[in-house]
N, C-alpha and C positions, 0 to 999 in steps of 0.2 A: 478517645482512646481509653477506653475502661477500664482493660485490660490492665497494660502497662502502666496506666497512673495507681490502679491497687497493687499491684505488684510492682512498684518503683523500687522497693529497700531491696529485692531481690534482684536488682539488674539484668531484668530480661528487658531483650531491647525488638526481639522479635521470632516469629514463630516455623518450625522446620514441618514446611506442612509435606515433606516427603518421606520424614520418617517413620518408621512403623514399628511395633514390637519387635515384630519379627528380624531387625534388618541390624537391632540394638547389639546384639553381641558380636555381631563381624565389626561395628564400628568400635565398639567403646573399650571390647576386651581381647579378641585375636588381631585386631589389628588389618584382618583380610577381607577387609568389606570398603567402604568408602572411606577418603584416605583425605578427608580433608579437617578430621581431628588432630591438632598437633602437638596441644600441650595437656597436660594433666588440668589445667586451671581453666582449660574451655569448657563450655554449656552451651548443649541444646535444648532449645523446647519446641514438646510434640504434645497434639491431643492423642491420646485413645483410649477406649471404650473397656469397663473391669465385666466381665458378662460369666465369674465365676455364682454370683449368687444369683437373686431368683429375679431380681430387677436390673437389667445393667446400667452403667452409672460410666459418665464422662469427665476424664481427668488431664489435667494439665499434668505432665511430669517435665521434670529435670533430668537429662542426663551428661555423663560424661564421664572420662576412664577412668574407672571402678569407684563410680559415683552414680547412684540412682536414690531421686525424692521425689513424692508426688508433693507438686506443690499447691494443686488445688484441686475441687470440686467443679463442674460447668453444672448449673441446670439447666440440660436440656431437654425440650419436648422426647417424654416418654416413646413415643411413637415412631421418632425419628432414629433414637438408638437401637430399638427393637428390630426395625427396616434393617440396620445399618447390621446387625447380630444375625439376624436372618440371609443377609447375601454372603454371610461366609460360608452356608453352607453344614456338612456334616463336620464336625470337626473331633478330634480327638478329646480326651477328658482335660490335660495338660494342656489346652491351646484356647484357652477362656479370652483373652487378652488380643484385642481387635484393634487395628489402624482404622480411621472415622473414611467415611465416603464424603462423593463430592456434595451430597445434600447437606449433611452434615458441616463440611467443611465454611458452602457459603452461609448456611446459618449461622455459624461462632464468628463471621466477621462479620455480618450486616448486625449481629444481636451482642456482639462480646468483643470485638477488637474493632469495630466505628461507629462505638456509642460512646456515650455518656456516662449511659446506665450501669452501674456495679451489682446489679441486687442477684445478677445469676452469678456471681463468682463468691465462693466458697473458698477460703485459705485455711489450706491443713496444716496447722503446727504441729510439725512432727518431736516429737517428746525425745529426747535423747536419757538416759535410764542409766550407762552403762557402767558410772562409779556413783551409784545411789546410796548411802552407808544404809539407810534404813531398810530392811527390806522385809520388817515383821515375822520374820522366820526365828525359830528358835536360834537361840546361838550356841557354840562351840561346847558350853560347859555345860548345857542344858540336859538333862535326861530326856532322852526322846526312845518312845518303843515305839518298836513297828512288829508288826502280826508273825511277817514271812522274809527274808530275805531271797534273791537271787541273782547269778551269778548269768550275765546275759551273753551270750553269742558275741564276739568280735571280728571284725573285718580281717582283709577284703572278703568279700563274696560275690558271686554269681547267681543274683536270684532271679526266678520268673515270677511273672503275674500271682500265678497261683501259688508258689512259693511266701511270695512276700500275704499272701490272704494267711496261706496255713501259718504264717509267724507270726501273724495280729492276734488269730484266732488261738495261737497256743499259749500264748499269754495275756490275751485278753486285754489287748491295748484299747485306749480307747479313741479309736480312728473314724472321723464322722463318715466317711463312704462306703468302708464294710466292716465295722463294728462300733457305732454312734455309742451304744450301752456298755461296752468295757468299762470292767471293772479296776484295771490298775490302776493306781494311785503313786506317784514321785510322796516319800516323806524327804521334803528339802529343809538342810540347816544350813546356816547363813556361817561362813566360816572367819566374819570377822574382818577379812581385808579388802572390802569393798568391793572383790571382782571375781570372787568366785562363789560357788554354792556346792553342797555335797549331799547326794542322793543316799539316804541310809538303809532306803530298800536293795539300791544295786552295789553300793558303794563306790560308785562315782562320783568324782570331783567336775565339776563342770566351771565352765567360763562365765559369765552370766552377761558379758557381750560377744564377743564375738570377731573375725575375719569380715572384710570390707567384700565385696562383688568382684570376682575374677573367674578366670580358668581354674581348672583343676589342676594346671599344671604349675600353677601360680599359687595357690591355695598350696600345694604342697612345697613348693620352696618357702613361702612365709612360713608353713608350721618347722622346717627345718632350720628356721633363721631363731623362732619362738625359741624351739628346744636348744641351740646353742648357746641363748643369752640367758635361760630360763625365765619361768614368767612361777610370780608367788614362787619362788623357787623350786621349781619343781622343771624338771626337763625329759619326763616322758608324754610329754602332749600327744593325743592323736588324733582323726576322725573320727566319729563316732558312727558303728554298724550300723544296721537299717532299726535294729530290735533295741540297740542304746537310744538313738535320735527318737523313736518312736515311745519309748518308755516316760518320756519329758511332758508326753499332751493330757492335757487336763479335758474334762467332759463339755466344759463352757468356756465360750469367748472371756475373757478379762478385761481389766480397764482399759489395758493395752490395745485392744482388738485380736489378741491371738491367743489358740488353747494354749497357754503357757503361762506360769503361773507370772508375774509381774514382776519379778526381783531380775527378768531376765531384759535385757536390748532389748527395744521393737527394731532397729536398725539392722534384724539378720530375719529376715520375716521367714524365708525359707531355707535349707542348708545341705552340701554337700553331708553323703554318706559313703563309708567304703563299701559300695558294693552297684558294680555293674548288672545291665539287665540284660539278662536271657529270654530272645535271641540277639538284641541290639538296642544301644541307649544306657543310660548312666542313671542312677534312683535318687531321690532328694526327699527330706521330711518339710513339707511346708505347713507351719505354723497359725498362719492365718486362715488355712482354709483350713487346718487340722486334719491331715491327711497323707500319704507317701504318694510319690508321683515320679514320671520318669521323661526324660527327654531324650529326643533322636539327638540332640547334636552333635556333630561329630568333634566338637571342643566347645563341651558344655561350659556355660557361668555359673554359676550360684555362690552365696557367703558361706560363712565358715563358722562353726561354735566348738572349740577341742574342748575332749573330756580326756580324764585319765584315773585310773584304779587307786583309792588310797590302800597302801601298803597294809 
């Protein structure tokens, strides 16, 4: 058992070979999907397949309510993921993220859960960042110039496709699927108290971690739980528009693995925006693929990063 003896600190005891990406948010966040999660403190684990980049690649995750971690790498036969990316067919831009087939399936237990052998499992230490004091950004009292300031568009909105293109392209965000070459630039200063950051081209104050995996509808009771206790004292927290969350992406991956610059959580990879899609679907800025994206569901998930205007 290979598997489970490299992964013993992590108390997996065994593997949900019927879960699939797709099947994750009725279970672990509306609640209206299978019904045999019961506590916050359960885990599942599922293989599936990341077929966002140009090689897809097999991972073990962890899930559970409003808890998602990949906890490992599988190396498997190139050929087999390929197969496995290949029978899903045409799919949308937003639907990279593949449940494994049955070839698949018997290869991780004859080759990865009743062996011996360890050498194809890969453990991702995932980096937690979120009260980092360091974060080599000037600080508070530092003189910092920037060229241009501007004052960005705020939610909610109603954008289409083409909408959210003509908003990249009128300020020249730098979004790898339809503007790789944008030239905006975040000047971030470090404001000292460990959890936030302030953008002095927009003059937003940003979080520098972030809201946990939930509904939208849930995401907005915690910002309104945020703004009545205050957070850094301050109690106008909000979502951030499509043209704020987009203003944050930097041209290159970071140490983190996301266009963003490092002072921020890897633990919000992708994030709600205020602004629904025209004709149907909800918009999000994702981080890791450095890009805006949008989902059919009809009670989306994603995490959460509030910004808010300094005065």
């Amino acid at each position: 058992m290979g598997l489970f003896r490299k992964l013993a600190r992590t108390g997996i005891q065994n593997i949900d070979w019927e879960m699939t990406p797709e099947y994750t948010f009725g279970t672990f966040e509306s609640w209206g999907g299978r019904e045999r999660v019961r506590s916050k403190n359960e885990r599942i684990y599922y293989f599936f397949i990341d077929a966002w980049d140009d090689e897809p690649k097999l991972y073990l995750m962890e899930r559970g309510i409003k808890h998602a971690r990949v906890v490992a790498e599988i190396q498997a036969p190139m050929e087999m993921l390929q197969q496995c990316v290949q029978e899903q067919g045409k799919v949308a831009l937003f639907e990279r993220t593949h449940g494994i087939n049955d070839p698949l399936k018997q290869w991780l237990i004859a080759n990865v859960i009743e062996t011996e052998d360890e050498s194809r499992i890969l453990l991702i230490e995932t980096e937690v960042n979120e009260n980092i004091m360091a974060t080599g950004l000037p600080q508070p009292d530092e003189v910092v110039t920037v060229d241009q300031t501007v004052v960005l568009p705020q939610g909610p909105e109603v954008l289409s496709e083409d909408d959210v293109a003509s908003l990249i392209g009128r300020y020249d965000f730098c979004e790898q699927e339809r503007n790789p070459q944008g030239r905006f630039r975040p000047v971030l200063v470090d404001n000292g108290d460990g959890l936030t950051v302030t953008d002095r081209v927009t003059g937003l104050m940003w979080q520098r971690g972030g809201l946990d995996i939930m509904s939208s509808r849930g995401i907005h009771r915690e910002l309104e739980r945020i703004n009545t206790q205050g957070f850094v004292g301050c109690t106008d927290w909000r979502l951030p528009s499509m043209a704020e969350a987009l203003s944050l992406l930097v041209p290159e991956k970071g140490k983190t693995g996301q266009y963003l610059h490092s002072c921020f959580s890897v633990e919000q990879p992708f994030i709600f925006v205020q602004a629904t899609r025209n004709p149907g679907g909800h918009w999000f800025v994702d981080y890791k693929q450095g890009r805006a994206f949008w989902s059919s569901g009809t009670i989306p998930g994603g995490f959460g990063r509030l910004c808010r205007r300094e005065k």
